[in-house]
N, C-alpha and C positions, 0 to 999 in steps of 0.2 A: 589391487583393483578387484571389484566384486566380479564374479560371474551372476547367470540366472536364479542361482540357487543361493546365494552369499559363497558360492565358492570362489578361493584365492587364485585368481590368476596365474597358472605355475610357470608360463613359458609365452614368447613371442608368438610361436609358429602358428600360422593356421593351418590346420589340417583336418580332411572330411573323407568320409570312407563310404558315403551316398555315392551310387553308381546311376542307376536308373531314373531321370528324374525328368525327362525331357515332357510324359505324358503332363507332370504336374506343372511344371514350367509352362506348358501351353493352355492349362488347366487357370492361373494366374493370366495372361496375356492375354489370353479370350474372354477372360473371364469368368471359368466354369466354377460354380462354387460349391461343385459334387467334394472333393479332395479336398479342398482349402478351406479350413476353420476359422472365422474369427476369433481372437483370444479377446477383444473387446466385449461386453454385454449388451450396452451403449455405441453401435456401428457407425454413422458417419452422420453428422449432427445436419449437417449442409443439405445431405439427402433425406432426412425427415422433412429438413423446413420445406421440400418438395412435397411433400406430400406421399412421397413412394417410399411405402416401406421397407425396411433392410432385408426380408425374404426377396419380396421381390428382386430388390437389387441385387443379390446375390444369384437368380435365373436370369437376369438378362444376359448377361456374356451367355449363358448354356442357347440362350436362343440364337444369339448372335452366331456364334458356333456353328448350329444349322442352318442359318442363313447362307451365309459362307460356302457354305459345302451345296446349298441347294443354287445358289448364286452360279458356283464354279460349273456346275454340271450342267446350265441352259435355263434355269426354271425361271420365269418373271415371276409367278402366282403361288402361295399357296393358301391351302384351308388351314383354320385354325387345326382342324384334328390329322392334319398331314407333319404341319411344324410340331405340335406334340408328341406326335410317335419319333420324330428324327428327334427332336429334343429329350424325350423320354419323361415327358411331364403328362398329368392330366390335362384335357383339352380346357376343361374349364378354367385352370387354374392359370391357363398360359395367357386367358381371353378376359381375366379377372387384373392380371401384371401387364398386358399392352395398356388396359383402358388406362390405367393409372400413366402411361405416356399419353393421353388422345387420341392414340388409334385403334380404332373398332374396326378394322376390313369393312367390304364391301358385302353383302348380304350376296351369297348364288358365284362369287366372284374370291373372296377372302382377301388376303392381305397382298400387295405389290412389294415383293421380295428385296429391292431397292431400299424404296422408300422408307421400310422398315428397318433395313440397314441400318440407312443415314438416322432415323427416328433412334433406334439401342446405343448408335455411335455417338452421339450426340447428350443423349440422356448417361452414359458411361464416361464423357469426358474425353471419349476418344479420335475427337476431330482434328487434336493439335497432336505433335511428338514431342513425347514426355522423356527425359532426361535421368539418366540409370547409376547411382554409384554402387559398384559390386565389391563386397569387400570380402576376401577370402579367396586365395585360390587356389586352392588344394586340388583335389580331385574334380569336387564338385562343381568350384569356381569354374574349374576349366571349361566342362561341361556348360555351366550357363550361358561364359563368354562368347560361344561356339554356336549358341543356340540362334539359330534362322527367324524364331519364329518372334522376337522381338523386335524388331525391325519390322516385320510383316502386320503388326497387330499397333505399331504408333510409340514405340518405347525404342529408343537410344541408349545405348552401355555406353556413358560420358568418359567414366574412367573405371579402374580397375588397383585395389588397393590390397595390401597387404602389410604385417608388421615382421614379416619373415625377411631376415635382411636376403639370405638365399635366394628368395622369391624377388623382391624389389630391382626392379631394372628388367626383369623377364621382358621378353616379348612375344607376347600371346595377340593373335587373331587383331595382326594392327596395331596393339597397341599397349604401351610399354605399363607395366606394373609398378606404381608409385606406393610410397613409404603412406600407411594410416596418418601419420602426423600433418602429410599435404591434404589431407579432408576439408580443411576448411577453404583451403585454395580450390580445389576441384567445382567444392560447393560454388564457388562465387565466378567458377571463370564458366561453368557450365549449366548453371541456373540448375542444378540437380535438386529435386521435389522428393525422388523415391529412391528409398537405401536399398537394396537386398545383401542380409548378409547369412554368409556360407561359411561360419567360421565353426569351430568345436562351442559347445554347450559355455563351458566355463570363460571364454571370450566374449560367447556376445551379449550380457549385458553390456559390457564397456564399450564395445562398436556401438552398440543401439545407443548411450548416450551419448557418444560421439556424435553420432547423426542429429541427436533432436539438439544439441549444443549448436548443431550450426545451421539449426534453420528446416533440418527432413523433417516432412510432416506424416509422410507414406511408408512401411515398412515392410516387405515380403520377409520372413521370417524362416530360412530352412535349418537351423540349429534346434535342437531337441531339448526345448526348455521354453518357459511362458516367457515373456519379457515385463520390464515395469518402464509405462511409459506415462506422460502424463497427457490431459484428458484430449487434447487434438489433437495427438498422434494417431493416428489406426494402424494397425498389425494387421499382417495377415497370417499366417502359419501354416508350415509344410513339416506335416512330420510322418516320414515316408516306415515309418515304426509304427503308427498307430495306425496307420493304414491297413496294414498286414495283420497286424492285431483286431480288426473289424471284419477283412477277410476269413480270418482266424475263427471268427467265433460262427459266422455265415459257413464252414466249410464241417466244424463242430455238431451244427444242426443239422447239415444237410446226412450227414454219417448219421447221427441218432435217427432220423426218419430212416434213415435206408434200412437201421437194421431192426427197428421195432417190426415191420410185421414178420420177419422171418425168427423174432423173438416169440410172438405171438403163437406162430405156429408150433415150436419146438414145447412152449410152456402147453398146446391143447394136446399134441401127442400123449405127453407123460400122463396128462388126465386120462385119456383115454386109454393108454395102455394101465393104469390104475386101477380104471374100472372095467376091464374084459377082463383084465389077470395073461399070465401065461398062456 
């Protein structure tokens, strides 16, 4: 069996050595489309013939997000440049992504914190609960299984899969670990739409074909490798490596700015003591 890369399948086991991953996992569920990349060019064909473009769609969850948080805290109302700064968007740009839903807020009043809710949840698909097969449970798996916040946001962990016979039969958070070979059973007894898999690189291509063989059309992606899917699939992708790596290079400049002017001044000294002398 191929991995992502053509590599040879060496072993059953799934295993992941991803610790920290709950920020991105919520980053997925709410939607936030800061952390999570599309590996598609071409995003979701259904939301163009809407009319709303794939940026956009990628800031709704980020608004929704603040919604949420602005919802929990008491707020009925806010202004377009209140939900920007909690969202961390320009105002205009947030007020350019609503109009494309129909909502313009009220002029002197802004937008009903609600309503707009119901308007991003609605426009995301997230009115119904959506049906979860997680395949891998290594470390990471564990972690997902475990995670609150899918449940909270409209997503169901239907089942929980693995090809590690070790692993199969486990019983984790409710619910027992079946053999990858029951996928198509899982698919069919639990109307399952969306794959995520947490297996090692060299496994999940064969899981991801797994999934679209039996009908996933949605795929969260946390294995450290592109997928090849055909064209109604959409990917999404978690790669908590290139993250750090973006980090990496923001943390690179910020060091270079710190030390140019103290560069600056060591290079006018020497002039200066060049030209006084001793």
């Amino acid at each position: 069996m191929r991995g992502c890369q053509g590599d040879t399948l060496a072993g059953p086991a799934f295993v992941h050595d991803h610790r920290r991953v709950f920020d991105f996992v919520r980053t997925f569920t709410s939607g936030y489309g800061g952390a999570v990349s599309d590996e598609r060019a071409a995003a979701n064909a259904r939301t163009r013939n809407r009319g709303i473009p794939d940026a956009t769609v990628a800031r709704l969850p980020i608004y929704l997000r603040a919604l949420h948080t602005l919802a929990d805290a008491g707020q009925r109302t806010v202004s377009s440049e209140e939900l920007a700064t909690v969202a961390g968007v320009n105002s205009a740009k947030l007020r350019k992504d609503l109009s494309h839903l129909g909502s313009y807020g009220t002029r002197g009043v802004g937008y009903d914190v609600a309503v707009l809710v119901d308007t991003i949840s609605q426009a995301l698909g997230l009115t119904q609960r959506w049906a979860v097969a997680l395949v891998g449970v290594g470390n990471l798996g564990h972690a997902l299984a475990g995670y609150a916040g899918f449940a909270s946001r409209g997503f169901r962990i239907a089942a929980l899969l693995d090809a590690d016979p070790d692993r199969v039969g486990e019983r984790l958070h409710g619910m027992v670990v079946r053999h990858i070979d029951e996928l198509p059973a899982v698919v069919a007894e639990g109307s399952v739409s969306i794959g995520v898999i947490a297996t090692p690189a060299n496994a999940a291509q064969d899981v991801c074909d797994r999934l679209v063989a039996v009908g996933v059309t949605s795929i969260l992606n946390f294995a450290p490798c592109v997928l090849s899917v055909p064209d109604n699939v959409d990917v999404r992708k978690v790669d908590l490596s290139i993250e750090l790596q973006i980090l990496s290079f923001h943390e690179s400049r910020k060091a270079a700015l710190t030390s140019l002017p103290s560069a600056l001044s060591d290079d006018g000294e020497d002039e200066y003591d060049e030209a006084v002398g001793p």
